[in-house]
C-alpha positions as CSV (number, residue, x, y, z in Angstrom):
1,X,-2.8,-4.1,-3.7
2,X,-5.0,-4.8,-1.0
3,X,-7.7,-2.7,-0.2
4,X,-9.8,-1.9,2.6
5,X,-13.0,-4.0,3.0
6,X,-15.6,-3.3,5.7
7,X,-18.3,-4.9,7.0
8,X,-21.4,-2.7,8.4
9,X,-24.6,-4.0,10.2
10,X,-26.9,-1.1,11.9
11,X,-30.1,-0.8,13.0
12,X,-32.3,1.8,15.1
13,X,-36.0,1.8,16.9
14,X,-38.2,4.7,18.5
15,X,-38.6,1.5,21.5
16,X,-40.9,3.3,23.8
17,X,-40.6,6.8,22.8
18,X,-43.0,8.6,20.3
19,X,-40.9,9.3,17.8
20,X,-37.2,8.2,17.0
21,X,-34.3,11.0,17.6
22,X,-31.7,8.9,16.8
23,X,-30.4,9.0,13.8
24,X,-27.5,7.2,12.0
25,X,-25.8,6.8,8.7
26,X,-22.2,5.1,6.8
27,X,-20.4,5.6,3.8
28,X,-18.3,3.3,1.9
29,X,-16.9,4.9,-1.3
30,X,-15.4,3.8,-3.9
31,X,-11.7,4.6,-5.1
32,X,-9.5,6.0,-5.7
33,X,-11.9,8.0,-2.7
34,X,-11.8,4.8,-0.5
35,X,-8.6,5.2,-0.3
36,X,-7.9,9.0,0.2
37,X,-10.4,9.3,2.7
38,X,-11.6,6.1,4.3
39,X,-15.3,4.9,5.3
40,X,-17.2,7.1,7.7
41,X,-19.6,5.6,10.1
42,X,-21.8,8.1,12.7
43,X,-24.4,8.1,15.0
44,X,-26.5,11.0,16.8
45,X,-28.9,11.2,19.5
46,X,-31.4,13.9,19.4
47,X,-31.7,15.5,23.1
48,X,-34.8,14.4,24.5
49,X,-36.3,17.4,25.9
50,X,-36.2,18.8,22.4
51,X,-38.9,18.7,20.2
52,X,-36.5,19.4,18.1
53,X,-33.7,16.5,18.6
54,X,-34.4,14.5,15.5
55,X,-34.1,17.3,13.1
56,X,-30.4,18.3,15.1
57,X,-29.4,14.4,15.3
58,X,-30.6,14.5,11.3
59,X,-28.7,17.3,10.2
60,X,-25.3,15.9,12.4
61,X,-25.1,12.7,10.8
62,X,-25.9,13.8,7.0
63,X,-24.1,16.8,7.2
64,X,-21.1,14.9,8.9
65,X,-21.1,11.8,5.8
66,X,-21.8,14.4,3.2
67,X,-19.2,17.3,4.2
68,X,-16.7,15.3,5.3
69,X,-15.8,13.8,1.4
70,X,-15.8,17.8,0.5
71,X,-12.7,18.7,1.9
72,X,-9.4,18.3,0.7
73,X,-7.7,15.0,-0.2
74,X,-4.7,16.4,1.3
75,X,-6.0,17.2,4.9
76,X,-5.8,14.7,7.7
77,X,-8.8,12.9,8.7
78,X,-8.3,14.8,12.1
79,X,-8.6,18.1,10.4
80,X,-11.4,17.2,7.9
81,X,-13.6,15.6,10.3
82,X,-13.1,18.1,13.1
83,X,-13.6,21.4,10.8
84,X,-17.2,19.4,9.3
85,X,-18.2,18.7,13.2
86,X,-17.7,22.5,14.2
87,X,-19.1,23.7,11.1
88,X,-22.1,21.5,11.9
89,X,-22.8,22.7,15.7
90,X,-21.9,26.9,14.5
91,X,-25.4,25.7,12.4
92,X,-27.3,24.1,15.2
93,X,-26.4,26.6,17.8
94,X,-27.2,29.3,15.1
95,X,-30.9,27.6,14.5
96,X,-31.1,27.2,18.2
97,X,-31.1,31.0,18.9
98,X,-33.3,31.3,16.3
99,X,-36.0,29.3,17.5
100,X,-37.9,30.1,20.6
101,X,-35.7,28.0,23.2
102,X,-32.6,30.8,22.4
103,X,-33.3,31.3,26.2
104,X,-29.6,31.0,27.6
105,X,-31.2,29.0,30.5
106,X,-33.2,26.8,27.8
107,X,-30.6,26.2,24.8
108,X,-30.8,21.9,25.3
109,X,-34.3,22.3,24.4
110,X,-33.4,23.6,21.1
111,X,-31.1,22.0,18.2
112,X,-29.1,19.5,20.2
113,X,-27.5,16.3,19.6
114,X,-24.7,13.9,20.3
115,X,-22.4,13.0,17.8
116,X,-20.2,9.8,17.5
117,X,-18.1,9.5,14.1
118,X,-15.4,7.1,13.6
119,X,-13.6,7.2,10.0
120,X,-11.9,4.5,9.1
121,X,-8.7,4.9,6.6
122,X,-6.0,2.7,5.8
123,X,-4.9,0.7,9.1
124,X,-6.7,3.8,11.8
125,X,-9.9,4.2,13.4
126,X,-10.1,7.8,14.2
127,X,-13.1,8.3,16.4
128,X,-14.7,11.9,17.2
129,X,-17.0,12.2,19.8
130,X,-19.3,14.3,21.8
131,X,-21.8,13.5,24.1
132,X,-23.2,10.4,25.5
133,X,-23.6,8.0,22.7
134,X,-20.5,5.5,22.9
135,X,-17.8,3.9,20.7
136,X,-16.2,0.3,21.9
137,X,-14.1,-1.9,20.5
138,X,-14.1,-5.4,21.0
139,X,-11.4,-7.2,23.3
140,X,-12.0,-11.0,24.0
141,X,-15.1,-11.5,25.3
142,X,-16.0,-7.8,26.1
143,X,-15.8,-4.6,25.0
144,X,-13.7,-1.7,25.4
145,X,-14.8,1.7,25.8
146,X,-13.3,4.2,23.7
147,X,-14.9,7.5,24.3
148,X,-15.9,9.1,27.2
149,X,-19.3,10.2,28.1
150,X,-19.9,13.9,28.7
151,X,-22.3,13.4,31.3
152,X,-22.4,15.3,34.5
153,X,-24.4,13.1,37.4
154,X,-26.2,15.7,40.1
155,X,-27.8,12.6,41.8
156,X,-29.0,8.9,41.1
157,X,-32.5,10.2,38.9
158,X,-30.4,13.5,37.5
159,X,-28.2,13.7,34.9
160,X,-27.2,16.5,32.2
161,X,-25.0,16.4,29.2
162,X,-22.0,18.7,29.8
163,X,-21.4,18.9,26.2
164,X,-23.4,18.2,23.1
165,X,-23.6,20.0,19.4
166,X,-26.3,23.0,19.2
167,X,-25.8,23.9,23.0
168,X,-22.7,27.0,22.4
169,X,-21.1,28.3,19.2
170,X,-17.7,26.6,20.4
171,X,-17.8,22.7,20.8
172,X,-14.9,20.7,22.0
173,X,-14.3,17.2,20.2
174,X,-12.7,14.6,21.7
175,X,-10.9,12.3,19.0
176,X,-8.5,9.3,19.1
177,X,-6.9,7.0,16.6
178,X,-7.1,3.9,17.2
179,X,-4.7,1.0,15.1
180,X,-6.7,-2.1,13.7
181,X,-6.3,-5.4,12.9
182,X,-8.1,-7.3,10.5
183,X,-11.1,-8.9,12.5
184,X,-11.6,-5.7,14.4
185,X,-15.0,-5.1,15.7
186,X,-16.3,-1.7,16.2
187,X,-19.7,-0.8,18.3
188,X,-21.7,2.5,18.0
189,X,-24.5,2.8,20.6
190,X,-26.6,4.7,22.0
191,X,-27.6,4.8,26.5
192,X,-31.4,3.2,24.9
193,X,-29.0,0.3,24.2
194,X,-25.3,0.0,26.4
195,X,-27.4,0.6,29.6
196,X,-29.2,-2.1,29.2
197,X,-27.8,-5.1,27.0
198,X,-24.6,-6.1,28.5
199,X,-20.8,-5.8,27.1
200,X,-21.0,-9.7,27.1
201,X,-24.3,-10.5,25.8
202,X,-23.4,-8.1,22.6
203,X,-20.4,-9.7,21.9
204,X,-22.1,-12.9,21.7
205,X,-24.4,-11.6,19.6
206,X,-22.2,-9.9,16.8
207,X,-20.6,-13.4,17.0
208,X,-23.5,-15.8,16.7
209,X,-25.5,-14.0,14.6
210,X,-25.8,-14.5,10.6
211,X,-24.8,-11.1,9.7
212,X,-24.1,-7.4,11.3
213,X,-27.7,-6.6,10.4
214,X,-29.2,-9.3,12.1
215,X,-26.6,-9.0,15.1
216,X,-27.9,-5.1,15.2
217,X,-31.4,-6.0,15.0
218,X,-31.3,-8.3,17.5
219,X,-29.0,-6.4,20.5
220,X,-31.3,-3.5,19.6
221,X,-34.6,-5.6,21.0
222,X,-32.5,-7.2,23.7
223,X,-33.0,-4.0,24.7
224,X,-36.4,-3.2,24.1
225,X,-37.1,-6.5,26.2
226,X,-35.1,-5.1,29.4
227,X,-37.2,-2.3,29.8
228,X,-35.2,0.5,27.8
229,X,-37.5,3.7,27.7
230,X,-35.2,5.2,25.1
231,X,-34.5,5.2,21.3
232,X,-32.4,2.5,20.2
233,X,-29.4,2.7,17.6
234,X,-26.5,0.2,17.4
235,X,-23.5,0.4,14.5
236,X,-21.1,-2.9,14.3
237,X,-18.2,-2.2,12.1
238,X,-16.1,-5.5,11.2
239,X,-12.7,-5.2,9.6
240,X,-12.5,-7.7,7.1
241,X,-9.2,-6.5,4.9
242,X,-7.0,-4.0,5.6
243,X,-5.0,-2.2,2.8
244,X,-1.1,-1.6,2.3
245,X,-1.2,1.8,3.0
246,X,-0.9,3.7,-0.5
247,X,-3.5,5.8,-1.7
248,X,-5.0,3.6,-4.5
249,X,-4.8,7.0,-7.1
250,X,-0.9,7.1,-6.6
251,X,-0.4,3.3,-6.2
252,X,-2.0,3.1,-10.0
253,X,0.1,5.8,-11.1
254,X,3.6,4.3,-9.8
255,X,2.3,0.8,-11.0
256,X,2.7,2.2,-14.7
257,X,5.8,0.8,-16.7
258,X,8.9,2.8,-16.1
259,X,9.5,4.5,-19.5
260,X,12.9,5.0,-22.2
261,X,14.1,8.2,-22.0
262,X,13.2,10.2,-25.1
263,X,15.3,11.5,-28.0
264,X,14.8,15.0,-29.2
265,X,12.6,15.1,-32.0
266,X,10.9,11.7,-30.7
267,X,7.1,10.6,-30.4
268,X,6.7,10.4,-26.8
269,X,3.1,8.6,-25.5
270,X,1.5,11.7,-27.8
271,X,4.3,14.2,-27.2
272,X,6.9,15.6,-29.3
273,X,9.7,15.9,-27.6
274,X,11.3,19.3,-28.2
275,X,14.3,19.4,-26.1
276,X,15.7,18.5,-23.1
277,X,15.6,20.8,-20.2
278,X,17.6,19.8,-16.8
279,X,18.7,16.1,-16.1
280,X,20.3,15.2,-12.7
281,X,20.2,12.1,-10.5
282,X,16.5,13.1,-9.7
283,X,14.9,12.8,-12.8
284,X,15.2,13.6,-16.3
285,X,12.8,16.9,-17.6
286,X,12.1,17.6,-21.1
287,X,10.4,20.5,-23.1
288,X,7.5,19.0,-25.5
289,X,4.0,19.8,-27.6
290,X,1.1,17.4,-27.7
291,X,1.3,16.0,-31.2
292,X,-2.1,15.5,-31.2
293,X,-3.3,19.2,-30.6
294,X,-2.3,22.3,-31.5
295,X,-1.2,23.2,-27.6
296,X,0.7,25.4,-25.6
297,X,4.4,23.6,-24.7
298,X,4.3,21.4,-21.5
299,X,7.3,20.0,-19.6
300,X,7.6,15.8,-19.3
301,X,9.4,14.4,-16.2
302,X,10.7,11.2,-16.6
303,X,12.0,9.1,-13.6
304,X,15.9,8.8,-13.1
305,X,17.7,6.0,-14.5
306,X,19.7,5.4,-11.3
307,X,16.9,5.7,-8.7
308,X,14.5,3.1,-10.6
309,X,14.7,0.3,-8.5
310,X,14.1,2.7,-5.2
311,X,9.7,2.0,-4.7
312,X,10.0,5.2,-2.0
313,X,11.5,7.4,-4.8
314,X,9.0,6.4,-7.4
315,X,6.3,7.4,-4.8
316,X,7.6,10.5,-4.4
317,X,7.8,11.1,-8.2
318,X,4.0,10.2,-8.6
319,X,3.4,12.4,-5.6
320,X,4.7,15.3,-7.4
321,X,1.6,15.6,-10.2
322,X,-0.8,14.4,-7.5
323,X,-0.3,17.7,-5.5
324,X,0.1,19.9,-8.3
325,X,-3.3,18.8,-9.2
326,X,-4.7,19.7,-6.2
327,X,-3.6,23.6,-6.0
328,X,-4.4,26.4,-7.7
329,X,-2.5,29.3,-7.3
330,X,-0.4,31.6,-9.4
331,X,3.0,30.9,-7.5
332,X,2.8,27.0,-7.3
333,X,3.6,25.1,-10.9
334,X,0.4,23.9,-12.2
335,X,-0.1,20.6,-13.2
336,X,-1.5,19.8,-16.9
337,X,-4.1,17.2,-17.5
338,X,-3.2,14.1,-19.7
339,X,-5.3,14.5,-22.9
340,X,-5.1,10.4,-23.0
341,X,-4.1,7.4,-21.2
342,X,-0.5,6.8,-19.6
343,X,1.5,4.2,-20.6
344,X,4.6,5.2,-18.7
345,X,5.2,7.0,-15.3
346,X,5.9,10.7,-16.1
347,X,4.4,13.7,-15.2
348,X,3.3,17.1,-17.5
349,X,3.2,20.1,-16.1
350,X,2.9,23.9,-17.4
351,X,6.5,25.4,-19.3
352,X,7.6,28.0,-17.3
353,X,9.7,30.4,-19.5
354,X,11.9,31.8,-17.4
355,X,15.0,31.0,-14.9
356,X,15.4,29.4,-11.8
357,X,15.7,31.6,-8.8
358,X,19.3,30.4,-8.9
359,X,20.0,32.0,-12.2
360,X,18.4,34.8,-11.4
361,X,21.2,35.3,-8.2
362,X,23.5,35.0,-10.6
363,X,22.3,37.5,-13.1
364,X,21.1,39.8,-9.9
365,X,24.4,39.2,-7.3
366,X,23.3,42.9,-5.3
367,X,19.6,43.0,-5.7
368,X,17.4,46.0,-4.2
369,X,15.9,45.1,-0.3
370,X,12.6,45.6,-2.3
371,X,13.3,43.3,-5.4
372,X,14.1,40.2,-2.4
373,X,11.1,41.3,-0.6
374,X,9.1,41.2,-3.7
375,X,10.1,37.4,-4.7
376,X,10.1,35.9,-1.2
377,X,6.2,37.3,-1.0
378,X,5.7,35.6,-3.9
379,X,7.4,32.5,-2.7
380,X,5.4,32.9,0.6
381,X,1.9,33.4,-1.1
382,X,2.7,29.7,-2.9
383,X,3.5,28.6,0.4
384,X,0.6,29.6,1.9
385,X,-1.7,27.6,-0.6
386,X,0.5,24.4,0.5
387,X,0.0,24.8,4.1
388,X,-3.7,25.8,3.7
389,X,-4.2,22.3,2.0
390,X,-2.0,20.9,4.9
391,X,0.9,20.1,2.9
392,X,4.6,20.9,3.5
393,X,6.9,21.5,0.2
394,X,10.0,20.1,2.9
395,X,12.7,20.9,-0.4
396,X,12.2,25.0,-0.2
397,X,15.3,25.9,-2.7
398,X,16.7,28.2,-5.5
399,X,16.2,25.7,-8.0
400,X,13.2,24.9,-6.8
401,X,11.6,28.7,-7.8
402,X,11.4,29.6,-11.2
403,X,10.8,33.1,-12.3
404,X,8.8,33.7,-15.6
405,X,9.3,36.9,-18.0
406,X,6.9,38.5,-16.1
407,X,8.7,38.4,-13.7
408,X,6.3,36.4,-11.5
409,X,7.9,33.6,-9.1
410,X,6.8,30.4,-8.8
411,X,7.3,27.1,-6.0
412,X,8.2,24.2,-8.6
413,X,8.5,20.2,-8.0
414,X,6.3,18.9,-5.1
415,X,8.2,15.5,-5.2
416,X,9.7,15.9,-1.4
417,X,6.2,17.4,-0.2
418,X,5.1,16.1,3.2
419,X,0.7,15.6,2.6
420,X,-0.9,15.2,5.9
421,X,-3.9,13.0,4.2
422,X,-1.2,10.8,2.3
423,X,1.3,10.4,5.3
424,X,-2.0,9.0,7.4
425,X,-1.6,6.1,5.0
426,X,1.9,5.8,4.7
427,X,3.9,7.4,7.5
428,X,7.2,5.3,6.7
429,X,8.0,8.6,5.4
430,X,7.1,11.1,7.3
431,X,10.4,12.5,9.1
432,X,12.9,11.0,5.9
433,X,15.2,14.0,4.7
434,X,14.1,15.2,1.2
435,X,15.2,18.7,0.9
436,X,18.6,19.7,-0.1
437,X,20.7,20.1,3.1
438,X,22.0,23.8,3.1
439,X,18.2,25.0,3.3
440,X,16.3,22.3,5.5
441,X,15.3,23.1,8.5
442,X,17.3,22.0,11.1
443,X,14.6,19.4,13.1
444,X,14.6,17.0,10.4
445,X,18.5,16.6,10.7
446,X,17.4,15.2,14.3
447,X,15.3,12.9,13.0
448,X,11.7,15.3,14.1
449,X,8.9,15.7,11.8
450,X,8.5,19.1,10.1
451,X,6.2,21.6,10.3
452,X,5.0,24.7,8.6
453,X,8.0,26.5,10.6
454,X,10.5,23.7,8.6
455,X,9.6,25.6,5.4
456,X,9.5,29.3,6.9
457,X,13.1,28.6,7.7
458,X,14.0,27.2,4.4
459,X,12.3,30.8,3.1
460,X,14.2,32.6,5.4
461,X,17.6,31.3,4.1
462,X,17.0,32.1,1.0
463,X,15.8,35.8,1.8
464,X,19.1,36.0,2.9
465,X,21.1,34.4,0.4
466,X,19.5,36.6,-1.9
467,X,20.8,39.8,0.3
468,X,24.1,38.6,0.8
469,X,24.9,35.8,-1.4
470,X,25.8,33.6,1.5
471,X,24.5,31.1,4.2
472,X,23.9,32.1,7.7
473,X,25.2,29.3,9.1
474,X,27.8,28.7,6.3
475,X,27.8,24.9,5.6
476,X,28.3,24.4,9.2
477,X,24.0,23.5,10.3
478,X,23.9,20.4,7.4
479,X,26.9,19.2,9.7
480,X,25.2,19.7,12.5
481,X,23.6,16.2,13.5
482,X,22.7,16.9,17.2
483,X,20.8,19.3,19.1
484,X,23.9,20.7,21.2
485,X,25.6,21.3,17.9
486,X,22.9,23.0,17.1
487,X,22.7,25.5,19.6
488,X,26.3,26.0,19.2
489,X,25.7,27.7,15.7
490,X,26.3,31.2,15.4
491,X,23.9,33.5,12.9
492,X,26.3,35.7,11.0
493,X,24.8,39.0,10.1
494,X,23.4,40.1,6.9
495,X,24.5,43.2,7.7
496,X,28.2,44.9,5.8
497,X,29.4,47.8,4.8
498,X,28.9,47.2,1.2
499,X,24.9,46.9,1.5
500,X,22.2,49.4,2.5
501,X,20.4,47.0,4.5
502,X,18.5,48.0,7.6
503,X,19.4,46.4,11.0
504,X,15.4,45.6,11.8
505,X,15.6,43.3,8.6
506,X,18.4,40.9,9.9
507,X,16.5,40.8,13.4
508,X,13.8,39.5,11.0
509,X,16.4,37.0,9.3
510,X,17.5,36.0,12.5
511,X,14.2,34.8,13.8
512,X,12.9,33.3,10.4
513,X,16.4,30.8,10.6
514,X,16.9,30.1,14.2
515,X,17.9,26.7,15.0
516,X,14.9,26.0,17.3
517,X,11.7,25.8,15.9
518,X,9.5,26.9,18.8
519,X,11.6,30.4,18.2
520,X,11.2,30.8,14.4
521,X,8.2,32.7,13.3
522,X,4.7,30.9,13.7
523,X,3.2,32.4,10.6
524,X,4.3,33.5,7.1
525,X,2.3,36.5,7.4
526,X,4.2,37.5,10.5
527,X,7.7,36.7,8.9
528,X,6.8,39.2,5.8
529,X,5.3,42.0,7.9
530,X,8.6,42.1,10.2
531,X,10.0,42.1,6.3
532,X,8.6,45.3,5.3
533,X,7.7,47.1,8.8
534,X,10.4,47.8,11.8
535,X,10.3,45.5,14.6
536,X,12.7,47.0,17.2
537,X,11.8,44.4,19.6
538,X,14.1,42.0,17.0
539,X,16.7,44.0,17.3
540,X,17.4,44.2,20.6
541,X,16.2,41.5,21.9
542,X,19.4,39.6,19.7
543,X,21.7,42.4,20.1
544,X,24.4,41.1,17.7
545,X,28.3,41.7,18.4
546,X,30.2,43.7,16.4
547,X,32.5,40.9,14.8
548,X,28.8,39.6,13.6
549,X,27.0,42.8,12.8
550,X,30.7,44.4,10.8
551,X,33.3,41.9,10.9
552,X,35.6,44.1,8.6
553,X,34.7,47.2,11.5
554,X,35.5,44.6,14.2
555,X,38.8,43.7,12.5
556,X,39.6,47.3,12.1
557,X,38.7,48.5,15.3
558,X,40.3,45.7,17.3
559,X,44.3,46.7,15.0
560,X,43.7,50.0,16.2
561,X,43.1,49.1,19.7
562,X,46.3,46.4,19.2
563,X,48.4,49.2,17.4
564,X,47.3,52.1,20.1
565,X,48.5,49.2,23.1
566,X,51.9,48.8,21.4
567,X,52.9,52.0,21.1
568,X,51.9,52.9,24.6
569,X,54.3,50.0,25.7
570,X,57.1,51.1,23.2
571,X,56.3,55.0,24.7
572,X,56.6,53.1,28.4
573,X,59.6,51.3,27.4
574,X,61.5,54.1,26.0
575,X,60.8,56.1,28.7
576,X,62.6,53.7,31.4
577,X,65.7,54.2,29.2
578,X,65.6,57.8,29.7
């Protein structure tokens, strides 16, 4: 496979000024990081009417190249880079009003920077920026911008920066993502340099010049000659190899030999095989000790024979062990660590002794209002720890939840979950259909991505096949393939005769499952509040009909009225005989 290969040439100068503000910094790590998380590049420039620029600038750039790789594989470079940025300026605005300049007419005087950032991951460029320093790309003989500066002009000798880290609490990051190609040349500068070495002049440069550092040392006293008064930083990023796409950790994983499926009482890469556990088209899954140590029983997953040949499938398999690695959290299946090399793709994970949530329907066909609350909190707290790592589980089902002797549920096979970090790489994926049709949201049936609504309806279902041991669309929303069929869809009631079940419950139901995202719940801790607290406003704003609240009522109701209209025309007939 391929990997990503970048070349970096930076350089930076106090020019005329006292002391240098600027300050700049990259990072090229190696995998399986490189490949989860790209190479950062950023550049600050210290305000100059701050004593205290440098030590702002310092703080941005370091804290930006060191933070960044801290948070989660799973996120997006969007969200990692954004939450490390604001996390950066809450610090410099705090030190700000802690020095003497916390004078609300005086804060650019105090810890204040600009910040440009651009992190390079798979085939994307996604730039942040604030400020004035500038980003370009290079087009042909010139260069494109690719930020925009925060500058507000008040007159040819005036200008002020309109935004800029350490001036509020709040900062507002622009960011783009930009697609490259291999021999894609990046530029990070700052005004000591763009305003006064021309576009042209630094493309000719980067081109002529023996190296990036040279070509950075070089544009930088281009600009000292021309009479620049200001510190002087210049970046030049050059895409030499760009990678497949794959994180390199689950590209090594899914490169392993596909293995035989074990035999009951059979030596297993260091397992003993104990028995097997569930087989389907998906994969095979097997109960089995480590014959090496005296351990607790794991469970193996094997590929399926059938779906061998299928590279998306075995991606997805690996995928499964790479997120349970990754969370930690008493209703999501843990992962278990291998106590040696692989020399076949399979995955080991805790034993759950227990039943599926499926069997447990079975065994529990009228279950309490409190026992389903009870398990779909569970089920929510495990979702929660997915979308907090920005994943989406996308195959939310019965067989999918497993609950132990304790009675404790858990969220089980991740092989269908959607990783924001992950799709960044690979995004052939993205909107495929993973789950099991009666429960996936309905979007992803149009082709949509999902979201962290896509699994709150997939909860909400089965809430409600748990309370009435049906659907509430029947099988009738996995037939519907449009968005006018969709609408069409009526929500039968949870509601009977039969069932103690309170009316502000099924206004809950109703919202968690509705056909159209933007109307589902936009929280999981809203959907299990409505659970256990009444929400009038549920009920009547979707006022239900009687055929859908009581259909044996309606059906008994609307004889009566039939039976009570038939003998009035029998009594009216009769009496025009008489």
């Amino acid at each position: 496979m391929a990997q990503l290969q970048l070349s970096i040439g930076q350089h930076s100068d106090k020019g005329r000024k006292e002391a240098n503000q600027d300050f700049h910094g990259a990072m090229i790590p190696a995998e399986p990081v490189l490949g989860l998380k790209g190479v950062a590049v950023a550049l600050a420039d210290g305000i100059s009417s701050s004593r205290l620029g440098r030590i702002a600038a310092e703080s941005a750039v370091g804290g930006f190249l060191a933070d960044y790789y801290c948070t989660p594989d799973s996120w997006s470079v969007k969200t990692s880079a954004q939450r490390v940025i604001a996390a950066t300026n809450s610090w410099l605005d705090a030190q700000t009003r802690r020095t003497a300049h916390a004078d609300e007419h005086d804060r650019d005087r105090g810890h204040v920077c600009t910040l440009s950032a651009v992190v390079v991951k798979s085939r994307t460029a996604h730039v942040f920026h604030v400020g004035d320093s500038r980003v370009y790309r290079v087009v042909g003989q010139s260069l494109e911008q690719l930020t925009t500066d925060h500058r507000i002009v008040m007159s040819s000798e005036q200008t002020y920066l309109a935004r800029a880290l350490g001036i509020s609490a709040e900062v507002e990051i622009d960011y783009q993502a930009v697609e490259l190609d291999r021999g894609d040349v990046l530029v990070l500068a700052t005004d000591g340099v763009y305003e006064h070495v021309e576009p042209r002049l630094v493309v000719q440069t980067i081109a002529e010049a023996p190296d990036l550092d040279v070509a950075a040392k070089q544009i930088v006293a281009t600009a000292y000659e021309r009479g620049s008064p200001d510190n002087l930083t210049i970046q030049i990023v050059r895409v030499d190899a760009l990678p497949d796409g794959e994180a390199a950790e689950l590209e090594a994983q899914t490169g392993l030999p596909l293995p035989p499926l074990p035999e009951p009482g059979a030596l297993f890469d260091g397992y003993r095989i104990v028995r097997e556990l569930h087989s389907s088209s998906r994969s095979h899954v097997f109960l089995a000790v480590d014959a090496e140590a005296a351990a607790e029983p794991v469970v193996l997953k094997v590929p399926s024979i059938d779906l061998r040949g299928d590279p998306a499938y075995l991606r997805r398999f690996a995928m499964e062990e790479w997120v349970a690695r990754r969370l930690d959290n008493p209703h999501l299946l843990k992962a278990r660590s291998p106590a040696r090399p692989r020399n076949w793709l399979y995955t080991v994970s805790e034993f759950v002794d227990g039943c599926t949530l499926t069997q447990w329907m079975v065994d529990n066909p009228r279950p309490g209002v409190e026992a389903v609350r009870g398990i779909v909190e569970q089920i929510a707290a495990g979702l929660q720890a997915l979308h907090r790592k920005e994943m989406l589980h996308q195959d939310l089902r019965p067989e999918n939840v497993m609950i132990d002797r304790t009675g404790t549920a858990r969220i089980i096979d991740f092989g269908a979950t959607r990783v924001a970090g992950i799709v960044e790489s690979h995004p052939a994926d993205a909107n495929a259909i993973l789950g099991t049709a009666q429960y996936t949201a309905p979007e992803y049936f149009l082709g949509e991505g999902g979201t962290t609504r896509s699994d709150i309806y997939s909860l909400g279902v089965i809430a409600y096949q748990m309370l009435s041991g049906r659907l509430p669309y029947g099988a009738r929303m996995a037939q519907a393939r449009t968005r006018q069929q969709q609408r069409q869809l009526a929500y039968a009631s949870v509601l009977d005769d039969a069932r103690e079940i309170p009316d502000w419950i099924d206004g809950a139901l109703r919202k968690a499952v509705h056909p159209e995202p933007s109307r589902r719940y936009e929280e999981l801790s809203e959907f299990l509040y409505d659970l256990r607290h009444p929400n009038r406003r549920l009920v009547d704003a979707n006022p239900a009909a009687l055929a859908e609240r009581n259909p044996l009522l309606f059906w008994k109701a609307l004889s009566a009225v039939l039976a009570a209209a038939l003998l009035l025309m029998i009594a009216v007939e009769f009496g025009r005989f008489h």
